[in-house]
C-alpha positions as CSV (number, residue, x, y, z in Angstrom):
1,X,5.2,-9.5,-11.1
2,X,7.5,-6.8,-12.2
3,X,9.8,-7.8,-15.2
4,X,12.8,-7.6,-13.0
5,X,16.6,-8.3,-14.2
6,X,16.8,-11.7,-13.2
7,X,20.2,-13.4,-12.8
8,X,19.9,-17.1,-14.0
9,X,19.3,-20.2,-12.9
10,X,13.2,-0.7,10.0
11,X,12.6,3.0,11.4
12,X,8.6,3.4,10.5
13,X,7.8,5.7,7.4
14,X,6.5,7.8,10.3
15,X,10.2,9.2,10.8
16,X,11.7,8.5,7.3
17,X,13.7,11.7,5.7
18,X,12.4,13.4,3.0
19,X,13.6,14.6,-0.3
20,X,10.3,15.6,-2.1
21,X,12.5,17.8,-4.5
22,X,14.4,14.6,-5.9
23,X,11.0,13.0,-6.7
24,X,9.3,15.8,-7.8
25,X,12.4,17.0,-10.0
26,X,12.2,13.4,-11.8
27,X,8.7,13.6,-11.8
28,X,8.4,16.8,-14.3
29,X,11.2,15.2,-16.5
30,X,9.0,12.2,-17.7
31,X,7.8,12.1,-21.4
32,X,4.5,11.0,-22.2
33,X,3.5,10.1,-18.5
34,X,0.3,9.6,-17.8
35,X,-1.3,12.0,-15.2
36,X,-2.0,10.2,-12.1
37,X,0.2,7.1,-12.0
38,X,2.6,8.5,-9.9
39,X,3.2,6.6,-6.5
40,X,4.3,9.6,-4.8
41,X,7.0,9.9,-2.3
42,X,10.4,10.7,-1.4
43,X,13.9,9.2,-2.7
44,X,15.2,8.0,0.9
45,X,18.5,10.8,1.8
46,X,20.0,8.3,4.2
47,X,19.7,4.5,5.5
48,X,18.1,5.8,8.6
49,X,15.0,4.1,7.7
50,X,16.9,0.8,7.5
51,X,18.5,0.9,10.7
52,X,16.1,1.9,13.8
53,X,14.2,-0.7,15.9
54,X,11.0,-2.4,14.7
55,X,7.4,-0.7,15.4
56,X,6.7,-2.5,18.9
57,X,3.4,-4.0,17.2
58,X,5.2,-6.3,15.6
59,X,5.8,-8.0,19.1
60,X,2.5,-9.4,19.6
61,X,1.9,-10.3,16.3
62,X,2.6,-14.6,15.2
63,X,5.0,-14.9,12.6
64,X,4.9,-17.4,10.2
65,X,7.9,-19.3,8.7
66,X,7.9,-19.2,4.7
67,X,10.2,-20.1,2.5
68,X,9.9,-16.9,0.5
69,X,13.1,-14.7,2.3
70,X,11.9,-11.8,0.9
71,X,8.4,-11.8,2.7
72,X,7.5,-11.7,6.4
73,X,4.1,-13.0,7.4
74,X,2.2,-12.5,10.2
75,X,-1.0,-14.2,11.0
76,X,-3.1,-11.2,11.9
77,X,-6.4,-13.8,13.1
78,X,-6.3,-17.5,12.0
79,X,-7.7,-16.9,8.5
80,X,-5.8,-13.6,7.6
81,X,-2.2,-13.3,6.6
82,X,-0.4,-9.9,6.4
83,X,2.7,-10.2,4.0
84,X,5.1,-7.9,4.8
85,X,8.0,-6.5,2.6
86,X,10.9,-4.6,5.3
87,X,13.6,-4.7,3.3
88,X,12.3,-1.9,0.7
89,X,11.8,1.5,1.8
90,X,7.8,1.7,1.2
91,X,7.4,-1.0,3.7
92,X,4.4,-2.2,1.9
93,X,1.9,-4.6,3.1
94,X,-0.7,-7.0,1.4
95,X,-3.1,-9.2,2.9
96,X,-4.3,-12.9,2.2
97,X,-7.7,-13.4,3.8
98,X,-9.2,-17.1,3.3
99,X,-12.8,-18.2,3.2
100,X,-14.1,-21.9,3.2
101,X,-14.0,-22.0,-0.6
102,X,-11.8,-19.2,-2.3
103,X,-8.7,-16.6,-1.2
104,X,-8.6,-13.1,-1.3
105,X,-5.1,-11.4,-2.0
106,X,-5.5,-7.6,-0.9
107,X,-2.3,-6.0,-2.9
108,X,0.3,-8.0,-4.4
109,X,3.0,-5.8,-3.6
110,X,6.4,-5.1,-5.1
111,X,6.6,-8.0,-7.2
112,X,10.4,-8.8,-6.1
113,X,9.4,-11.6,-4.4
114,X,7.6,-14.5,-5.3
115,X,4.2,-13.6,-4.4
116,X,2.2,-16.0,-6.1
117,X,4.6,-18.8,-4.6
118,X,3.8,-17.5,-0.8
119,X,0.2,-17.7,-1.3
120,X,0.2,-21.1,-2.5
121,X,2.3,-21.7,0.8
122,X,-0.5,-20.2,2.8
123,X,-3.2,-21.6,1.2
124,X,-4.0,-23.7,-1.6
125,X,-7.8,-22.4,-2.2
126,X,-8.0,-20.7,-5.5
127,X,-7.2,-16.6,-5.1
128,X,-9.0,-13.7,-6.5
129,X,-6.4,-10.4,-6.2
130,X,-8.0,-7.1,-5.5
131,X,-5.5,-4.1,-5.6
132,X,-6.8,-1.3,-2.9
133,X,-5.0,1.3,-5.7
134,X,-2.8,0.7,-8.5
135,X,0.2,2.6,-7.4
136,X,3.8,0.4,-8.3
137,X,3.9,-1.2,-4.5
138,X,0.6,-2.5,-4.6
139,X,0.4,-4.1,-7.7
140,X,3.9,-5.4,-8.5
141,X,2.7,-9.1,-8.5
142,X,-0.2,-9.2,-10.3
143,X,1.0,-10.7,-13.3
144,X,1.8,-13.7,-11.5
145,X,-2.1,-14.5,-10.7
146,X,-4.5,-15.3,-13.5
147,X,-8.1,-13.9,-11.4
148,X,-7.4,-9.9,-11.1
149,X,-10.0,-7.2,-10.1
150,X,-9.1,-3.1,-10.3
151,X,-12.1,-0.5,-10.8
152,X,-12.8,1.0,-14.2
153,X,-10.6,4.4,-14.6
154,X,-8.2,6.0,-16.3
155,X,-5.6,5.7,-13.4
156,X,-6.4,2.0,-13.2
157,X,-6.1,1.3,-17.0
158,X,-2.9,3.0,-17.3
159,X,-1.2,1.3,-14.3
160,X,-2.2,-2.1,-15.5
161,X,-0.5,-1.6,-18.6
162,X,3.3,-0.9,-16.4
163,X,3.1,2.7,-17.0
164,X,5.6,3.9,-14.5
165,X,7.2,6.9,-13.3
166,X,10.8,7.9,-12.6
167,X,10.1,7.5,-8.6
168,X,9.0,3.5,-9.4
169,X,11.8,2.9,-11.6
170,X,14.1,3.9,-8.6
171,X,12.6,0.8,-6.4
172,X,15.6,-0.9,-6.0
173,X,18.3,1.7,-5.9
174,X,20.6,0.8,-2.6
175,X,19.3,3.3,-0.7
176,X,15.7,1.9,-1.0
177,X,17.1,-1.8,0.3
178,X,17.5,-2.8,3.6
179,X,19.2,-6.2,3.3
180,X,19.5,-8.7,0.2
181,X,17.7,-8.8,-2.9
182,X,16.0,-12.7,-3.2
183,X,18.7,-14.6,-5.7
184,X,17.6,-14.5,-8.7
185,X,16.7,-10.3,-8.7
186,X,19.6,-7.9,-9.9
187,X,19.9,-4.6,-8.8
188,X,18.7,-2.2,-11.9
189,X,15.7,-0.3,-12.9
190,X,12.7,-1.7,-11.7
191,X,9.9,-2.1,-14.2
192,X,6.0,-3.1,-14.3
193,X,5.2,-5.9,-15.9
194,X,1.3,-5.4,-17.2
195,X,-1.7,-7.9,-16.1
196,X,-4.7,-8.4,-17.3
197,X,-7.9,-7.4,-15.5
198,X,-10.6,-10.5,-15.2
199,X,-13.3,-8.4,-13.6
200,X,-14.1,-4.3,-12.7
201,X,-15.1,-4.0,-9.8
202,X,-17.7,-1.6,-8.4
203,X,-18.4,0.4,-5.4
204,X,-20.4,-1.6,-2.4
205,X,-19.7,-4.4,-4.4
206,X,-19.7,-8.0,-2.0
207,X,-17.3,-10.5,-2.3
208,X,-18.0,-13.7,-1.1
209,X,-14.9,-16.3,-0.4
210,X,-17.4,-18.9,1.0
211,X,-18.2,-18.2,5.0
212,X,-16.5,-14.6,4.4
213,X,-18.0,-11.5,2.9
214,X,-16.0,-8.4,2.0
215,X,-17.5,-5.2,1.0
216,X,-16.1,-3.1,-1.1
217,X,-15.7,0.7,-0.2
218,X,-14.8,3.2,-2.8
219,X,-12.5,6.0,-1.2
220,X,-10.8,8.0,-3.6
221,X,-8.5,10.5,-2.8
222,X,-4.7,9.4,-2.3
223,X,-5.2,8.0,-5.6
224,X,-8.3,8.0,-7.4
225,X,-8.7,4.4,-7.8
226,X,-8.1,3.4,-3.9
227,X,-10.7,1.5,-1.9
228,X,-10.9,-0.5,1.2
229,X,-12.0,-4.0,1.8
230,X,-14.8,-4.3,5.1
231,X,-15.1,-7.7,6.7
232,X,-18.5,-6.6,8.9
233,X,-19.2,-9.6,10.4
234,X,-15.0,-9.8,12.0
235,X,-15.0,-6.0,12.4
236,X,-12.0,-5.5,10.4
237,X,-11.1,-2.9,7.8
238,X,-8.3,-3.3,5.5
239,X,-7.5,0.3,4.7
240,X,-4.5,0.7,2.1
241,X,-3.1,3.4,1.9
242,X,-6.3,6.0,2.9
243,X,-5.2,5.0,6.3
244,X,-1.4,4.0,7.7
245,X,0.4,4.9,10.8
246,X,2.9,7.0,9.3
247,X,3.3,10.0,7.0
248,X,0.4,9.8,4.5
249,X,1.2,10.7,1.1
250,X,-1.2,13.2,-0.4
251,X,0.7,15.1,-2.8
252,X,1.1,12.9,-5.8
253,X,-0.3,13.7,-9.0
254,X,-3.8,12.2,-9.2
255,X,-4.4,12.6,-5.2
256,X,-7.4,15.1,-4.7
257,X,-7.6,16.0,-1.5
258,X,-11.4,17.2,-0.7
259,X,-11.9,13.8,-1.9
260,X,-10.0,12.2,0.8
261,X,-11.3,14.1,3.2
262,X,-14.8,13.0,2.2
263,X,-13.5,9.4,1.9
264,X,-12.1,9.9,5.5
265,X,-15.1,11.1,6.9
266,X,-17.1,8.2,5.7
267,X,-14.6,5.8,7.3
268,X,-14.8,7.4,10.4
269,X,-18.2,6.9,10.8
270,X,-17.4,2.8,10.7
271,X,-15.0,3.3,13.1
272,X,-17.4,1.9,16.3
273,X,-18.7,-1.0,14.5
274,X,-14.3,-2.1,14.0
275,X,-12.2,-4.0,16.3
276,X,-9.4,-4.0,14.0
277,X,-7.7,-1.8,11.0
278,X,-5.1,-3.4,8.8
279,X,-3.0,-1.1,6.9
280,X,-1.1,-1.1,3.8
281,X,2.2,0.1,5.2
282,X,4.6,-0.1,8.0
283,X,2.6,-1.7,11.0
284,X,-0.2,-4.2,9.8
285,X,-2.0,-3.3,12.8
286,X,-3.7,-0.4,14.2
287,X,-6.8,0.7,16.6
288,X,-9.8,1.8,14.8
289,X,-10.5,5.0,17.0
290,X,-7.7,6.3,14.3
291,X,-10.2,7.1,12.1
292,X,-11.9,9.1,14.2
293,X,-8.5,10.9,14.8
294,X,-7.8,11.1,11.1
295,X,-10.8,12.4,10.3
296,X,-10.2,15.3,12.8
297,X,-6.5,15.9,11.8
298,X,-8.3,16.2,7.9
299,X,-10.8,18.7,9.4
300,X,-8.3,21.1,10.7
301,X,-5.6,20.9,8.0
302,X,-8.6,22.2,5.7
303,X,-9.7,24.4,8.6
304,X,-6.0,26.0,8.6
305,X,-5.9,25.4,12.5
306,X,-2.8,23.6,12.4
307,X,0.6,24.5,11.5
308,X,2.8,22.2,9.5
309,X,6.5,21.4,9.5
310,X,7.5,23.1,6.2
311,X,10.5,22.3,3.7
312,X,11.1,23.8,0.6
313,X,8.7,21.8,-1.2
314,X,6.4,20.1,1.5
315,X,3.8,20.9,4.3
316,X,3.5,17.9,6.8
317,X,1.2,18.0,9.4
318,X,2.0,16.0,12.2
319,X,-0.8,14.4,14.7
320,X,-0.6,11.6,16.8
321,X,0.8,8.2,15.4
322,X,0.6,10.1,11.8
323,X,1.2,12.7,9.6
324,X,-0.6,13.6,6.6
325,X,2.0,14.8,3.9
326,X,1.2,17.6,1.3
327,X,3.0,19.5,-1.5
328,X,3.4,23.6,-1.0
């Protein structure tokens, strides 16, 4: 998890502010960075966020008592969990799917809470964790779990050894928290602790958790290590952060965005054979006919048929139940 100061022994992202300049300022004043690490995003300008009602999806959804304070979980169908994370601005979400013999943990989030303590809540079959990209809020736990699987690139390799930007080290800033920090995290700069990777994993790749197969589907383009996990035979697609109903994030520095819109298009073309998508932030629900509808919003940002909102430093373009974010 990340190596946090330990003491011893929400409105959507959809309608967040914005203050690209902040991040992008603190961005250009890191030393020795590596290209392509950064999270992206914006350093939140008021509470807002914190304070509006909870996405009505949440209603229908089965919550499941923990004792982990810092986690909300949700059975999503008997055998998949979504762990949800509220009271931090990126509203991140990972997923625990269980097969008859093994565990698959989809992200691992922040690392504030105890990740690796949930899971063994949840399930006690042994867990493989499979980051959809390496960004900070997907991969903040993975130190805790011995069995860890990224692809084989640069961006990968220099995330799992905690390289981190200014923007991750902010995480836990007040105006990033909605609520307490568990009891035994400090308020301070967030850092990554480094895992080790057991296996690299490869495009098309199956993974078989005993009565469950996944499929692995490369789809670079918000960072160039994302993928998303297909469970065929349930019709679900867990789609990190290519796909969330909010503002997506394409401006960061390793996002490529022809590749996203190739890695959209190829999504959409799944999107009849789905009954369910299960994002990485905000609502851990959503229908698939979004890809469809993504795929069309892609097509006429490049097309220049749409006008965005503009800022001094952003271009959103806003669509229906999403907007896809991009730097001027």
């Amino acid at each position: 998890m990340a190596r946090l100061r330990r003491r011893p022994a929400a409105v959507s992202r959809f309608v967040r502010p914005f203050a690209l300049a902040t991040f992008l300022a603190s961005a250009s004043a890191l030393a020795g960075g590596q290209d392509g690490v950064l999270e992206g995003g914006a350093v939140p300008a008021t509470d807002d966020w914190c304070r509006g009602p909870r996405p009505a999806a949440f209603a229908s959804l089965e919550r499941v008592p923990t004792a982990q304070d810092w986690f909300e979980v949700y059975r999503i169908r008997a055998d998949v969990f979504a762990i949800y994370e509220a009271k931090q601005y990126e509203e991140v979400i990972s997923y625990l799917i269980v097969g008859d013999e093994k565990a698959l943990l989809f992200d691992s989030g922040l690392g504030v809470g105890h990740m690796a303590a949930l899971v063994r809540e949840l399930s006690s079959k042994p867990v493989t964790v499979l980051n959809s990209h390496t960004h900070f809020d997907h991969v903040g736990g993975n130190a805790e779990f011995e069995d860890v699987w990224n692809t084989d690139t640069p961006f990968s390799h220099a995330s799992a050894r905690g390289e981190l930007d200014a923007y991750g080290r902010a995480t836990l800033e007040p105006d990033r928290l909605c609520g307490e920090l568990p009891a035994d995290v400090a308020t301070g700069p967030y850092t990554l602790r480094p895992w080790r990777v057991t296996h690299r994993i490869h495009d098309g790749e199956r993974i078989d958790l005993g009565g469950r197969v996944l499929e692995v589907i490369f789809t670079p383009g918000h960072a160039p290590d994302s993928l998303v996990l297909l469970d065929r035979a349930r019709g679900l697609l867990f789609t990190g952060d290519t796909y969330y109903p909010g503002p997506i994030y394409l401006f960061a520095r390793g996002t490529d965005f022809d590749a996203y819109a190739r890695s959209v298009s190829q999504l959409a073309r799944l999107a009849s054979e789905l009954q369910l998508l299960l994002p990485a932030h905000t609502v851990p629900v959503a229908e698939p006919a979004q890809l469809v509808a993504l795929e069309h919003a892609v097509e006429e940002v490049r097309a220049g048929t749409v006008e965005p909102v503009t800022t001094e430093d952003t271009l959103e373009y806003r669509f229906d139940g999403f907007s896809l974010l991009l730097a001027r």
